[in-house]
C-alpha positions as CSV (number, residue, x, y, z in Angstrom):
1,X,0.0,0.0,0.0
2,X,1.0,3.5,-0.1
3,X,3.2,5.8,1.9
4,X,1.1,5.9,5.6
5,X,0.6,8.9,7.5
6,X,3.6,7.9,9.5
7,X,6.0,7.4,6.6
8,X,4.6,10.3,5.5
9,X,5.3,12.7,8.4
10,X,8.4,11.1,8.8
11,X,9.8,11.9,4.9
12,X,8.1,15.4,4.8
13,X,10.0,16.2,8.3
14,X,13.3,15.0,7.5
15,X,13.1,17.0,4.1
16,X,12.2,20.1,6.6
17,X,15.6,19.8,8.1
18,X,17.2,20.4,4.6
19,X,14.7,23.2,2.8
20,X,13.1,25.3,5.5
21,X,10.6,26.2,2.7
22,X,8.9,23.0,3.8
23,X,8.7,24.4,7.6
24,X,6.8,27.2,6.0
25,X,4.4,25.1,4.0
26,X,3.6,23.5,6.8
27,X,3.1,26.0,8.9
28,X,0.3,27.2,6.2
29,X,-1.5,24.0,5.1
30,X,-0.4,21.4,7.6
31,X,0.3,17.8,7.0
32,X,-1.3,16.0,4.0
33,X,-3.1,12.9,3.6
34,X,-2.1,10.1,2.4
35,X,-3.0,8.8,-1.2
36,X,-3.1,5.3,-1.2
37,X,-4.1,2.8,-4.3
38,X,-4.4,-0.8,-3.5
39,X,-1.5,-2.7,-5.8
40,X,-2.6,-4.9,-8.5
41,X,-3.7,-4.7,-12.2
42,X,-7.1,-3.2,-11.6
43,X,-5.2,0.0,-10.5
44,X,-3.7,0.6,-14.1
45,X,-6.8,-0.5,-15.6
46,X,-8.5,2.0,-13.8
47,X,-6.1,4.7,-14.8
48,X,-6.7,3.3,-18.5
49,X,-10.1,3.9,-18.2
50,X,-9.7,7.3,-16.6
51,X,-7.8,8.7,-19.3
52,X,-9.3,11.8,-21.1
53,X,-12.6,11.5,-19.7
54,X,-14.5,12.6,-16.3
55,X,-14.3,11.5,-13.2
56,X,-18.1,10.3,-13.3
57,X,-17.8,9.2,-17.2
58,X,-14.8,6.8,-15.8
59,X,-16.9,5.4,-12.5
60,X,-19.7,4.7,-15.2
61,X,-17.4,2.2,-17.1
62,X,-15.9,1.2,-14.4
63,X,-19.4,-0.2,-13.1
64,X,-20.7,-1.5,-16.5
65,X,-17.1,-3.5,-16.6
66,X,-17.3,-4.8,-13.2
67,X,-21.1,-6.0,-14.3
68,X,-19.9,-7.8,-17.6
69,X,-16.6,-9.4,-16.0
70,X,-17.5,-9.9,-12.8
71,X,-16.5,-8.3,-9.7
72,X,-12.4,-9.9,-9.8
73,X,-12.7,-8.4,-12.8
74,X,-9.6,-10.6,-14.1
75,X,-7.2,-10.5,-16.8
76,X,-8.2,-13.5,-18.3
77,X,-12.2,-12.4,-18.4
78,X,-11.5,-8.8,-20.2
79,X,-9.6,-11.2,-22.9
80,X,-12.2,-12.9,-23.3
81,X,-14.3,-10.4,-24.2
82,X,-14.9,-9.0,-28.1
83,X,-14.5,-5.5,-29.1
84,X,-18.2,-5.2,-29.7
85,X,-19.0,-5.8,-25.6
86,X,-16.2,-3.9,-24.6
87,X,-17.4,-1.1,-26.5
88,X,-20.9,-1.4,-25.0
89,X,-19.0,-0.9,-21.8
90,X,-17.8,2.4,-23.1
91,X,-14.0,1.4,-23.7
92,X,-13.0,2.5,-27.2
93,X,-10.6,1.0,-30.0
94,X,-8.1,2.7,-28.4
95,X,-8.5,2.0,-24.4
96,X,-9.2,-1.6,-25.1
97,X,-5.9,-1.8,-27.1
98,X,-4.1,-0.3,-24.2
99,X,-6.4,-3.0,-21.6
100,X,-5.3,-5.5,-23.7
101,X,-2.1,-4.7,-23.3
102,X,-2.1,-4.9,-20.0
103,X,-3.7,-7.9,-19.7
104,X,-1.7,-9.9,-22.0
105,X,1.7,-8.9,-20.1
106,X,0.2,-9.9,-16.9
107,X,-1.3,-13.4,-18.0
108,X,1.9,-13.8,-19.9
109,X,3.5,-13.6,-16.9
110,X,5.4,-10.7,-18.3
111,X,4.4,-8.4,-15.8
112,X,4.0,-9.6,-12.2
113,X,3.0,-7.0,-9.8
114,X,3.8,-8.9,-7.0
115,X,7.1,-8.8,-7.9
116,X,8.2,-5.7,-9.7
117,X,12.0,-4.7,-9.8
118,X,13.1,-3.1,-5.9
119,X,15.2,-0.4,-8.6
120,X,12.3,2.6,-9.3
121,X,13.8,3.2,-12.5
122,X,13.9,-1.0,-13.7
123,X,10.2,-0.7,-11.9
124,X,9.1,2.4,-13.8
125,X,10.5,0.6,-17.0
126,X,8.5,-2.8,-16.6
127,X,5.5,-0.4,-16.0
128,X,5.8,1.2,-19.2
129,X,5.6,-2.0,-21.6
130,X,1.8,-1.1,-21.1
131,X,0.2,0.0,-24.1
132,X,-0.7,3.6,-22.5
133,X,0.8,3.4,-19.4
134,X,3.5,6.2,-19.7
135,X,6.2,7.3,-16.9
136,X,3.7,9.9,-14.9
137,X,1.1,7.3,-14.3
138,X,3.9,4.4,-13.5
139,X,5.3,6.9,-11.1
140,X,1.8,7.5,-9.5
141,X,0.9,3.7,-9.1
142,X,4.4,3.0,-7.5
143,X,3.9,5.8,-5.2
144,X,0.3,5.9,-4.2
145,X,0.3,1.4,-4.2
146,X,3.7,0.4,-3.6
147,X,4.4,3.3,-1.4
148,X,8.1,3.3,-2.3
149,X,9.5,6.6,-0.7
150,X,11.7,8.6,-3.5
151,X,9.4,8.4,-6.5
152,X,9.8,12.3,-7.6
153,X,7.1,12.7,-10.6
154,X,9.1,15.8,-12.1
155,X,7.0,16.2,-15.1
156,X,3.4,16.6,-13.0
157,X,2.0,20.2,-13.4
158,X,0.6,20.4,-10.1
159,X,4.1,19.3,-8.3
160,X,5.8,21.6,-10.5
161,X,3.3,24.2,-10.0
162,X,3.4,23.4,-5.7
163,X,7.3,24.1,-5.9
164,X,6.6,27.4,-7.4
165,X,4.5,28.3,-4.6
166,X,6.5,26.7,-2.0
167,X,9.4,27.8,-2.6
168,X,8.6,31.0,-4.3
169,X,10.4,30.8,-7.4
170,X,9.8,33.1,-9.8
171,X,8.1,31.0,-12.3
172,X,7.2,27.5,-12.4
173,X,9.6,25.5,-13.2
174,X,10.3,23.0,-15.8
175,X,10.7,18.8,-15.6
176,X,14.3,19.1,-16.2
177,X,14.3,22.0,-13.0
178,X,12.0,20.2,-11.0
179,X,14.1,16.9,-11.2
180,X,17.0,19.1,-10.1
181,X,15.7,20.7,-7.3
182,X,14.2,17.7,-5.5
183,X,18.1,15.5,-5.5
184,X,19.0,16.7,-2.1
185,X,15.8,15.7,-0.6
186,X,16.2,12.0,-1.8
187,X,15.3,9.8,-0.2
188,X,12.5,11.1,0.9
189,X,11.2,12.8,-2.4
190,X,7.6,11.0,-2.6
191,X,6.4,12.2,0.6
192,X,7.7,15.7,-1.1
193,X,5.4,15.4,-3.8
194,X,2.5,14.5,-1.9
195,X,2.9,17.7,0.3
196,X,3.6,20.0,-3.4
197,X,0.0,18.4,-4.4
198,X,-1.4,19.5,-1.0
199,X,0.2,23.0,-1.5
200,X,-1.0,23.3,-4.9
201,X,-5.0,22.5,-3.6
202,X,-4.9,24.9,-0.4
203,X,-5.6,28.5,-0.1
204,X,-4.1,29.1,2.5
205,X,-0.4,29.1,0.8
C-alpha cells in the first residue's frame, strides 16, 4: 500500500531539516493525507479507463465493466471479451488496445506486480511495456500502491506548480528543474510530492 501517515510525516519532516521552505508550508496548510491505491492490475486498468474522460464518465465504465466481467474483474475475463462488448462498456478501439495490453503482459507472466523490480527506475520501465501506461502514471501507481518513498514525478503540473508556490520561485519550473531541485531531498522525495499536491490545492499558501 501506499506511503502511511507515518512514513509520510516522517519523509516530509526529515526534508524540513534540509529546505526550510517545507517548515513554511507546513506551517500554512499542515500535514497532507495520504493517497493510497491498492497494488494490482485493476489500478492501471482504472487509470486506463480514466484517461481523457471525467471522473463520473470513468466510474460509469468502471461499473458496467465490473457488471460484464464480474467483480475480480480478471485479466483473463477482459480477454475474453470481443471488441463489440467492450465497447458497450464504453471502452474505445483505443482503451481496449491499451487493456489488452495490460492484460496480455500480466497473463503472460510478463508483468508480475507482485514482484516488480526493488530499482524505481527498472520498476518504472517494466510499468511502461503497457500499451498507454506512460512514466507519470507508473510513477503515481508506484507511489500511491507500492508506497516506495523517492518516486519524484518531475514532469506533474501540479508538483511543479506546488514548488513554485513553496518555494517562491519566480516561475514554475520545468521537468528538467523540477528533477534538479528535488536530488537533495532524496530519499525522501515521494512524501515531497505528496505535500507539493497538498500546497497546490490549499488556499491558504
Amino acid at each position: 500500500m501506499g506511503l502511511s501517515a507515518e512514513a509520510l510525516k516522517a519523509g516530509i519532516d526529515a526534508a524540513v531539516g534540509r529546505e526550510p521552505a517545507f517548515g513554511r508550508a507546513l506551517a500554512a496548510v499542515g500535514y497532507p493525507e495520504p493517497r493510497i491505491r491498492p497494488t494490482g492490475y485493476q489500478t492501471l486498468l482504472r487509470t486506463i479507463v480514466g484517461q481523457q474522460v471525467s471522473v463520473a464518465a470513468a466510474a460509469s465504465v468502471w461499473r458496467k465493466l465490473e457488471a460484464e466481467l464480474g467483480e475480480e474483474m480478471t485479466p483473463e475475463a477482459l480477454l475474453e471479451r470481443d471488441f463489440d462488448t467492450l465497447r458497450a462498456c464504453g471502452l474505445s478501439r483505443q482503451k481496449q488496445g491499451y487493456a489488452r495490453s495490460l492484460c496480455e503482459l500480466v497473463v503472460s507472466g510478463a508483468l508480475d506486480f507482485g514482484n516488480l523490480p526493488q530499482d524505481d527506475e527498472a520498476a518504472i520501465a517494466e510499468l511502461t511495456q503497457i500499451k498507454g501506461i506512460g512514466r507519470w502514471s507508473a510513477e503515481i501507481y508506484l507511489l500511491f500502491a507500492e508506497g516506495r518513498p523517492d518516486i519524484w514525478p518531475a514532469g506533474d503540473l501540479a508538483v511543479q506548480a506546488g514548488l513554485h508556490r513553496i518555494l517562491d520561485l519566480p516561475a514554475r519550473p520545468g521537468e528538467k528543474e523540477t528533477r534538479s531541485l528535488a536530488e537533495s531531498w532524496r530519499p525522501h522525495r515521494g512524501a515531497i510530492a505528496i505535500l507539493t499536491w497538498h500546497a497546490y490545492n490549499n488556499p491558504a499558501l
